[in-house]
Structures are given as structure tokens and as C-alpha cells.
C-alpha positions in Angstrom: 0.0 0.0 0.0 1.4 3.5 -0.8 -0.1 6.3 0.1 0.7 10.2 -1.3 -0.2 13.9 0.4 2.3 15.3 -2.3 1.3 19.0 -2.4 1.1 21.5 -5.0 4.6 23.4 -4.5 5.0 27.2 -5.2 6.6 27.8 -8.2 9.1 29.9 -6.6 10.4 26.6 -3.8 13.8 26.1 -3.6 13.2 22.5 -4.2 14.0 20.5 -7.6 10.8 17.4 -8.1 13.7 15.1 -9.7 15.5 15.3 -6.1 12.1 14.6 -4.7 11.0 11.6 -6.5 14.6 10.3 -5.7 14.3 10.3 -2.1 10.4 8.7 -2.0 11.8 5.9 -4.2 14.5 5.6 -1.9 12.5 5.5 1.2 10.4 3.1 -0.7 13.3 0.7 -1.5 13.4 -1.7 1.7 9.5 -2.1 1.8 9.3 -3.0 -1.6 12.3 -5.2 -1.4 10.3 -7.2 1.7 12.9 -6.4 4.4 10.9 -3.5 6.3 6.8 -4.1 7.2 6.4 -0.3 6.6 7.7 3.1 6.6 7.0 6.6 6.3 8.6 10.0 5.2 8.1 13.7 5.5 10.1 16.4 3.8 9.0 20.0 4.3 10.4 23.4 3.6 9.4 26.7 4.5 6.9 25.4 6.8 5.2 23.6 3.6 4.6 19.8 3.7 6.1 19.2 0.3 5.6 15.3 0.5 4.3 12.7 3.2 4.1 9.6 1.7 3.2 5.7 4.0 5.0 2.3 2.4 3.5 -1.0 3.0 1.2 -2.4 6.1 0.4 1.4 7.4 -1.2 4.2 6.4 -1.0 8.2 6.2 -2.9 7.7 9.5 -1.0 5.4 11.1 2.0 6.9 13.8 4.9 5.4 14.8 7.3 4.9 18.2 10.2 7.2 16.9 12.5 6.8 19.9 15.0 8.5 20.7 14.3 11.2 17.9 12.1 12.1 21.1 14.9 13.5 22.9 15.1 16.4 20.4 11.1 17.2 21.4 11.8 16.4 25.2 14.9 19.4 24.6 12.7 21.6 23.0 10.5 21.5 26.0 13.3 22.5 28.4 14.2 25.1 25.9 10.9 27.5 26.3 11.9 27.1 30.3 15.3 28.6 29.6 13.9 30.9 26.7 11.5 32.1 29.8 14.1 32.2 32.1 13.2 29.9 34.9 15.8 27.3 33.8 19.4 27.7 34.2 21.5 25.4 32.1 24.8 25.9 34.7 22.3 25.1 37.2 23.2 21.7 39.8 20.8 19.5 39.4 20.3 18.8 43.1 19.2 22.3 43.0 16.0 21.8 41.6 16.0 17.9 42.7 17.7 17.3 46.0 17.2 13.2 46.5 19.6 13.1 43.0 22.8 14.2 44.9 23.6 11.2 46.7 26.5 8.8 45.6 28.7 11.7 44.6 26.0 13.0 41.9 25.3 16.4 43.6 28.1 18.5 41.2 26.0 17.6 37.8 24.8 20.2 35.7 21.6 20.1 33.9 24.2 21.3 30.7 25.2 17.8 31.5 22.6 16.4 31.0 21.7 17.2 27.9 25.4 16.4 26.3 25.5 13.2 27.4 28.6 13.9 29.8 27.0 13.7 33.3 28.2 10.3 34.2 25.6 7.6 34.5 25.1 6.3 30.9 23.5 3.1 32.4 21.5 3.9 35.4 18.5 2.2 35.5 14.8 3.2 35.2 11.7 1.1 34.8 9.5 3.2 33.0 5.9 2.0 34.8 7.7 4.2 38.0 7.4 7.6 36.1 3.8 7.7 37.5 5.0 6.8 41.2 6.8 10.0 42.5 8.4 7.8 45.7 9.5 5.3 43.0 11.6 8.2 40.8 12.8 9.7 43.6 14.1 6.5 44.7 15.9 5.9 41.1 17.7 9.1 41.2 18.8 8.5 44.4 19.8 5.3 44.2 21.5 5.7 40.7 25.9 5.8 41.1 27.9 7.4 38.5 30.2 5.3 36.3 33.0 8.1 35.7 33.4 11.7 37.1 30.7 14.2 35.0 32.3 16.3 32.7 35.1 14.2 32.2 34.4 12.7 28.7 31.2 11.9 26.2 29.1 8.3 26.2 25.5 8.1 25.0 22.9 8.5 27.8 19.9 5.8 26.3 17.2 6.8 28.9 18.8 8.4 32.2 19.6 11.4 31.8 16.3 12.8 30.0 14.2 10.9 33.1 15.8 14.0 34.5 14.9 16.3 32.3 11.4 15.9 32.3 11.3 15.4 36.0 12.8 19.2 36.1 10.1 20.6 33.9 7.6 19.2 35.8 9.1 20.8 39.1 9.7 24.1 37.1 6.7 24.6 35.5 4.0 22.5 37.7 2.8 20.9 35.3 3.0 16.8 34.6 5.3 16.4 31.5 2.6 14.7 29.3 0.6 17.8 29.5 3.4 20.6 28.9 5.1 18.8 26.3 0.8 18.4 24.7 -0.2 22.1 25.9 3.2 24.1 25.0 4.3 21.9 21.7 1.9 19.7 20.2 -1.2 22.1 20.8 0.5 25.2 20.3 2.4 23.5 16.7 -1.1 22.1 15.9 0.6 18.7 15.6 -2.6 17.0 17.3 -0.7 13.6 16.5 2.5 13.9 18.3 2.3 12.4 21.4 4.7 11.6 24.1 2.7 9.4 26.4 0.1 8.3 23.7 -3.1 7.9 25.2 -5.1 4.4 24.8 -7.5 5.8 22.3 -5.2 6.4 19.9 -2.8 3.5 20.3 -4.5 1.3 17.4 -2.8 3.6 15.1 0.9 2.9 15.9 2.4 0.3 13.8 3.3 -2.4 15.7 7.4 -2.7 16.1 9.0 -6.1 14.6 12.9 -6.7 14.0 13.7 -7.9 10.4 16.9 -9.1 9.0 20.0 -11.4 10.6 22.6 -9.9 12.9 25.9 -9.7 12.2 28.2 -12.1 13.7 31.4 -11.3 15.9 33.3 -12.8 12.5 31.3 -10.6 10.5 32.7 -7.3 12.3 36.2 -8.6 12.3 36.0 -9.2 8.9 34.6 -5.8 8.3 37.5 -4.9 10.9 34.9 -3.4 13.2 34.1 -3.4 16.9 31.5 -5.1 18.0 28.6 -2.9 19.2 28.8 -3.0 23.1 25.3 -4.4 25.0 23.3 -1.5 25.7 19.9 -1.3 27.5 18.4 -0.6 23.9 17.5 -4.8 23.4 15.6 -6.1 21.1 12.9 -7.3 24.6 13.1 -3.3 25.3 12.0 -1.8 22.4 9.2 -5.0 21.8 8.2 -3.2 25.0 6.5 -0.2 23.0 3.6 -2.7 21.4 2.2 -2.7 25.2 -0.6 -0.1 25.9 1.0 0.4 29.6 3.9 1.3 28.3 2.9 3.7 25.2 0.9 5.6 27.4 4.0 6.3 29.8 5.5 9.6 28.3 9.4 8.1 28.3 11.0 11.1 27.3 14.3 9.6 25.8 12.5 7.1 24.0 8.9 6.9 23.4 8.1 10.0 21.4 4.4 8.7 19.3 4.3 10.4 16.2 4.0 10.4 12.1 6.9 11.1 9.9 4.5 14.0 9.4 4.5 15.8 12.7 8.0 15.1 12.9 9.5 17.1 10.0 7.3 19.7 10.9 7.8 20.2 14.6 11.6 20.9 13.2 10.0 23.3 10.8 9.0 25.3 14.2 12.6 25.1 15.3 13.5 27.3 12.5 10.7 29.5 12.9 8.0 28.1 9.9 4.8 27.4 12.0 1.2 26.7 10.8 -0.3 30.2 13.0 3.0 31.8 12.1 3.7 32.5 15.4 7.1 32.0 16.6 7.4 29.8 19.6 10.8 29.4 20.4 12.9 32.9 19.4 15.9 33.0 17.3 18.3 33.6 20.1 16.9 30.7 22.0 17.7 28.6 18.8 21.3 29.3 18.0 22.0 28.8 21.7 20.4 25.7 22.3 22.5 24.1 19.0 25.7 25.3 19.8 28.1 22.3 19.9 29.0 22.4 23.7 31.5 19.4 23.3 33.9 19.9 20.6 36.6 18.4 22.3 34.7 15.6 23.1 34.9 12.1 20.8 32.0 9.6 20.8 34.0 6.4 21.8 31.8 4.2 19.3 32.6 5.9 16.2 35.9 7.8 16.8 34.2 11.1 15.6 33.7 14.4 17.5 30.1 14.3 19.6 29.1 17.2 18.4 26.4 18.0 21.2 24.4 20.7 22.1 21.4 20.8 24.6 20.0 17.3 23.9 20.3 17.3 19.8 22.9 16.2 17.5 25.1 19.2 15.3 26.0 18.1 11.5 29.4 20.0 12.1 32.5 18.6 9.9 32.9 16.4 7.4 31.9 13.7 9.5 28.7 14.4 9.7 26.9 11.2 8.0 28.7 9.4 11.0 26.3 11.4 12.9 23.1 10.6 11.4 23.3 13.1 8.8 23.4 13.5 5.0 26.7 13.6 3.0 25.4 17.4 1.8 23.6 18.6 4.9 25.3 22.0 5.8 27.2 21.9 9.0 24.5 23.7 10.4 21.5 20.9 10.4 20.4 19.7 13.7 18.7 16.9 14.9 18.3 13.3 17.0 18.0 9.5 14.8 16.1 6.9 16.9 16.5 3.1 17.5 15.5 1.1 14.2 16.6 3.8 12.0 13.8 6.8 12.8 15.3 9.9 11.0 14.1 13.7 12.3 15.9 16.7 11.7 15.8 20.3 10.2 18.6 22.2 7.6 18.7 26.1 8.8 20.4 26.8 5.5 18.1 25.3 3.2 14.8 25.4 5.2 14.1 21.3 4.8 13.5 19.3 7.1 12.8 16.0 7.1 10.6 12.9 9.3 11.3 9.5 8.5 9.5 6.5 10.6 9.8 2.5 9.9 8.6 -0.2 12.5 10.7 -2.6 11.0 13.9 -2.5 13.0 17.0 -4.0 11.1 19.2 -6.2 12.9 22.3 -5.8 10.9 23.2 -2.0 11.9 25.6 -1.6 9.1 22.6 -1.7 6.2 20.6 0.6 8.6 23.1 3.2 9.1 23.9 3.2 5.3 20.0 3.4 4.6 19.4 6.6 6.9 22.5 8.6 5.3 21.2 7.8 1.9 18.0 8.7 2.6 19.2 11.9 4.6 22.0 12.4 1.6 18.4 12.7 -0.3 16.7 14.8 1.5 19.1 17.6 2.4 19.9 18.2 -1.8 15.9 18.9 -1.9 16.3 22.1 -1.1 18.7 23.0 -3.5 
């Protein structure tokens, strides 16, 4: 099934149709070819919705669990706190949350939170103890660090943005479901992006399946790659997001519920392109919420610079594709992927940005990783 919301394009868009049709058929490919179940793609520019097109078992209607591309909506949230001035990114966390500064923790910043250099990549959180304020505490409190924060860059799966939505609830006294729905999805009019979907509208999410053979530990070394360490992000974990219990729980590194749709153009906001035309985070907020804060910093799985600023990912260098970007994206894109290959970010230079969804997750990284850079390669020479 393949379904089209192409729309008519101004005459005057900086976009070229042959670039277009390149990317759908590209974003098509995998479906087609029987590997993924289904997928779906956004591009938009100028807060246009040039394309949104569904492959395979879904529909236009159908939304999808975009994981950690939530992290960049979960961010933005945090950002109208600091753009308000009731956040402060130098800020301790034990300021704001006191029962997190036991076993050494109380010197973390909320900065490091977002960068993914505070120091407890792996501390665990069940997510059905969101709900139970005595349970959360307890995490944070019981969580230890695994190096000093500050000291160096790892990936943060879950932890640290548990902490960020616990601080905009205590900031702005308001459960995180509801500010993220009142102050971004309602005020974006992006009625079908959801973090914490509710039960009602959970038999519209496509139903996550792993596809495809892992590689072996002979197949890296024959590539002369590392092996991918064991992370919390299993194939049992992510299954987890088919449950209703745990949709509904608004996991704010991880369970973002959206279509490709809503997702390029919540990053069409981020650039100032809304539907009212109304401007909800300012310019100024913008360029200081994606400046790299890390340069120094490497990401120990890929070698490359981090390239981190308050909870999204900066194209930067050369090495961008490593990233999650396209080979042509200026060094000025921002964004966040997601487990299974979710794709979500916006171009300041070209004005496209772009949502791409599949819940067929690939088990052999390497053909994933090469799919979303040649799908993101696609997209970013749209606009020009």
C-alpha cells in the first residue's frame, strides 16, 4: 500500500521534483524489497509539507514509536523554560531535585545532562515508575555514576532525560505529558504527536518487529569493526513499546508517538515556519540551544567528534553522515536519529526538514546506518 499527500509546490520553492521523486523511491526501496513491514517520510520546507508519503502495512494515519528522535522534542521543551528564564543550564541538578545528589552526583549540571557527559550512561529506570513520585525519587537516588561528569562523552539511552522531564515538571508544575501536549503539540497544531500516547489512539501505531540477521562477531572482524557494546536498547526493550501500559507512559528519551509528518514539521517550528506563524521558540533561544558544547569531546563508538548541544545532534564537519546526517547537509543541520533507524531533523540553511518513521527495526546496523545517510543524503539536496 502506498499512500501520497504530495502537495502543490509554489513555483518559486527552492526544491527541484527530480530530487524529490529520488528520495520517495529511496525511502520506498526496503518495503518494496520485503525487508521493512512499513515506513514513512516527510520532507517540508518553508513550513510547507512538500511530501508525506506511508509504504506498506500502514497508512497516512498510522503513527509510529520514533525513539530517541524524542529526545530532540523532550529538549525543546526544556528550551521555552530557559527561553523564559526559569531554567538555568549551569544550574546543579540537586538544586531543583535534591534526593539526586547522593553517591557523589550532587556536582551535575543540567548542561550535563543534555550532552551526554554527566556520568551515568547506564543507570536504570523502569518506566511503569514515572507515574510513582516515591518510586523516581528512589531511582535518582539510588543511581551511582560510572565516571566523574564532565570528564568525557558516552550516550545516555534513557537516564539522563528521566531528569529532564522530571525538572520541567518541578519548574513549570505541570505533569510532563501535558506541557510537552499544551506548550508543543497544541501550540504547533501537531494534534498527533504524542509523548505518552493515550489508549484511544494506540491502534494507530504500527506495531514494532525486528527484520533481517545480525551480524556475527566474525562478521565485524571481517569488516575490521568493533562489536557494538550491549546496551539497554534490546531487542525485549524496544518489543516493549507494542504494550498499551507502556505507550501511554510519556518516556521522554524514548517513546516520542508520532507520524513522519509531525516530525518534520515540529523541526520546521525550530526554524521558525509554524502553521499560526507564530514564533514559539525565538531565534536567540535557537542558536544557543545548537551550539556544539563538546567539541573536544569524541563519541567512543565511532571515533568522531560528539558534536552535542542541549539534547540534539550538530551536522558540524565532514563527518557528519557518522552522525546521522546526509553527506550534503550544511554543517548547520540539527537533529536526534532513533532506534530502528527513525530519521528527524531540520537544515537552517536550506529550510528542509525532514521525518522519517519505519517499525521494521533491522538487525544488521551496518545496512541501517547506510540506509538513513542515503535517505538523509536525499533529502538535504531537496532544497537545492
Amino acid at each position: 500500500m502506498r499512500q501520497n499527500t504530495k502537495k502543490n509546490v509554489k513555483k518559486n520553492a527552492r526544491f527541484k521534483q527530480e530530487n524529490l521523486d529520488a528520495l520517495l523511491i529511496r525511502a520506498e526501496k526496503e518495503v518494496k524489497e520485503g525487508l521493512l513491514p512499513s515506513a514513512q517520510v516527510a520532507i517540508a520546507q518553508d513550513g510547507e509539507l512538500l511530501a508525506f508519503e506511508t509504504f506498506g502495512d500502514a497508512t497516512n494515519d498510522s503513527l509510529y514509536c520514533v525513539f530517541s528522535a524524542t529526545k530532540a522534542i523532550t529538549s525543546a521543551a526544556a528550551w521555552l523554560l530557559i527561553q523564559d528564564g526559569k531554567l538555568d543550564t549551569q544550574q546543579r541538578v540537586s538544586e531543583l531535585v535534591p534526593e539526586f545528589s547522593k553517591n557523589g552526583k550532587q556536582d551535575v549540571t543540567i548542561e550535563q545532562l543534555f550532552t551526554h557527559t554527566s556520568g551515568f550512561p547506564t543507570a536504570p529506570f523502569r518506566p511503569t515508575d514515572w507515574e510513582d513520585k516515591k518510586k523516581r525519587s528512589k531511582r535518582f537516588s539510588d543511581w551511582r555514576l560510572n565516571w566523574t561528569p564532565g570528564s568525557r562523552f558516552e550516550y545516555h539511552p534513557t537516564s539522563s532525560m528521566w531528569v529532564i522531564a522530571d525538572i520541567i515538571e518541578r519548574v513549570s508544575n505541570e505533569p510532563f505529558c501535558d506541557y510537552v501536549r499544551n506548550q508543543i503539540a497544541n501550540q504547533l497544531e501537531l494534534p498527533n504527536l504524542h509523548i505518552g500516547c493515550p489508549v484511544e489512539q494506540q491502534h494507530r501505531i504500527a506495531d514494532i518487529t525486528h527484520v533481517g540477521t545480525s551480524l556475527t562477531k566474525e562478521d565485524y572482524a571481517k569488516l575490521g569493526l568493533p562489536e557494538p557494546p550491549v546496551t539497554e536498547v534490546t531487542e525485549e526493550t524496544l518489543l516493549k513499546f507494542n504494550e498499551a501500559e507502556t505507550r501511554k507512559i510519556p518516556v521522554p528519551g524514548g517513546g516520542g508517538i508520532m507520524s513522519a509528518s509531525d516530525l518534520a514539521m515540529f523541526y520546521q517550528s525550530l526554524i521558525g515556519n509554524t502553521k499560526s506563524g507564530e514564533t514559539v521558540w525565538k531565534e536567540d533561544t535557537i542558536n544557543k540551544a545548537t551550539t556544539v558544547l563538546n567539541h573536544s569531546m569524541v563519541d567512543p563508538l565511532t571515533g568522531a567528534p560528539a558534536n552535542r548541544a542541549l539534547g540534539v545532534v550538530v551536522s558540524g564537519d565532514k563527518k557528519r553522515s557518522i552522525r546521522g546526517f546526509g553527506h550534503d547537509n550544511s554543517e548547520k543541520a540539527f537533529g536526534h536519529t532513533g532506534a530502528g533507524g527513525q530519521i528527524g531533523w531540520v537544515d537552517p540553511e536550506t529550510g528542509i526538514s525532514i521525518g522519517y518513521c519505519t517499525n521494521g527495526h533491522d538487525r544488521n546496523p551496518l545496512r541501517q546506518a547506510r540506509r538513513s545517510i542515503s535517505i538523509s543524503s536525499r533529502a538535504a539536496i531537496c532544497g537545492r
